[in-house]
Residue, then its C-alpha position, 0 to 999 in steps of 0.5 A: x880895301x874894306x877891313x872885311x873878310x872878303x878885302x882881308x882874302x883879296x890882300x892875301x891872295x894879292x900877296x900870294x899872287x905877287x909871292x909867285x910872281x917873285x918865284x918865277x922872275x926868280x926862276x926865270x932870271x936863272x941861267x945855268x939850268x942845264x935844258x937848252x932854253x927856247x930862243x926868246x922870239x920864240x917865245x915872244x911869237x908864243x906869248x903873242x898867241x896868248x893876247x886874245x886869253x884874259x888871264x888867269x887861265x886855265x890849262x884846258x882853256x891855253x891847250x884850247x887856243x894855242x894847243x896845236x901852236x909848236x914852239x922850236x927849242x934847240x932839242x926839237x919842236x914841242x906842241x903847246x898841247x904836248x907841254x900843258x895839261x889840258x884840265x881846270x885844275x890848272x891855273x896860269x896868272x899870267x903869259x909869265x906863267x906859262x914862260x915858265x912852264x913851257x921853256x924846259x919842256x922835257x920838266x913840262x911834258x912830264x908835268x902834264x903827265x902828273x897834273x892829267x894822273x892828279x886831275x882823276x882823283x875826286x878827293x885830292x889836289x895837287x898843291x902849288x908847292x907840291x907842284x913846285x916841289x915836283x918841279x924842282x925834283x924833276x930839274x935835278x934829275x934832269x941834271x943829274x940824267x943829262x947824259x942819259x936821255x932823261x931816263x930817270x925823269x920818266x922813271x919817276x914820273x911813272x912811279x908817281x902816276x903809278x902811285x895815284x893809279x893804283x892808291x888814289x892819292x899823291x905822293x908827298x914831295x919828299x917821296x918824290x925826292x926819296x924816289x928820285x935820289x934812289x934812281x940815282x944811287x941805283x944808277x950810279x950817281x952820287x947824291x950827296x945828303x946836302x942836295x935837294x934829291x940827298x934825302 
């Protein structure tokens, strides 16, 4: 690789790249999230599908060739549309990926609910590590709501597409949390300052 600007961005983005890929092995190798996981020839079936797509891909372009596909989980059927935004501002590297969005599906259908609000704004992107961060949110809360339907993760989700409605912006992740830990503390749940929602 040339000592240029263009071989420097291409090391930096390799690393970037391989620093998520780490992230989501990570992810998925952990076990003890409490949303019941898809079975795994489901998801093999699933990533069969993704074959003829060259990656990276976007959402609109995975929602445009398995959009209508359902994948089966323990807690019902979801359509890949239902889970996925189907915008450009998206962008999946590889069917790891996209596993990773799609196998909680209650986090990835209000994800796409905050990617389609993010994706109206001209001026404002919703980062990686905010996107992450959101994710991570919305997994406590699902933890944290078990019992109630996941009520509180689509409180939140709400306020957040409320906020970029009506300021034109995206709120910051620890105003996520903020929001989160507050659904939480008025609903009875204790949130002790030492977990991710005890901001």
């Amino acid at each position: 690789m040339a000592d240029d600007k263009s071989g420097r961005e291409e090391q930096a983005q390799n690393a970037d790249r391989r620093q998520r890929e780490r992230a989501l092995a990570t992810e998925l190798a952990r076990g003890d999230e409490p949303e019941p996981p898809f079975e795994p020839a489901v998801l093999v079936d699933f990533e069969a599908k993704l074959e003829p797509l060259s990656f990276p891909v976007t959402g609109a372009e995975v929602v445009a060739a398995v959009g209508d596909h359902v994948i089966e989980s323990t807690d019902g059927e979801y359509a890949v549309e239902e889970l996925l935004a189907e915008t450009d501002v998206e962008t999946f590297d590889s069917p790891t990926a996209l596993r990773a969005r799609i196998q909680r599906p209650t986090v990835a259908a209000m994800m796409k609910q905050v990617v389609e609000a993010a994706a109206t704004l001209r001026n404002a992107k919703l980062s990686q590590s905010q996107r992450d961060a959101y994710e991570k949110t919305f997994r406590e809360l699902v933890a944290v709501d078990a019992i109630d339907d996941d009520e509180g993760l689509q409180v939140v989700t709400d306020w957040i597409v409320e906020r970029i409605d009506e300021k034109g912006t995206i709120p910051g992740s620890r105003d996520v949390r903020r929001r989160a830990s507050k659904y939480c503390r008025e609903n009875g749940y204790q949130v002790r300052n030492d977990e991710w929602l005890g901001v």
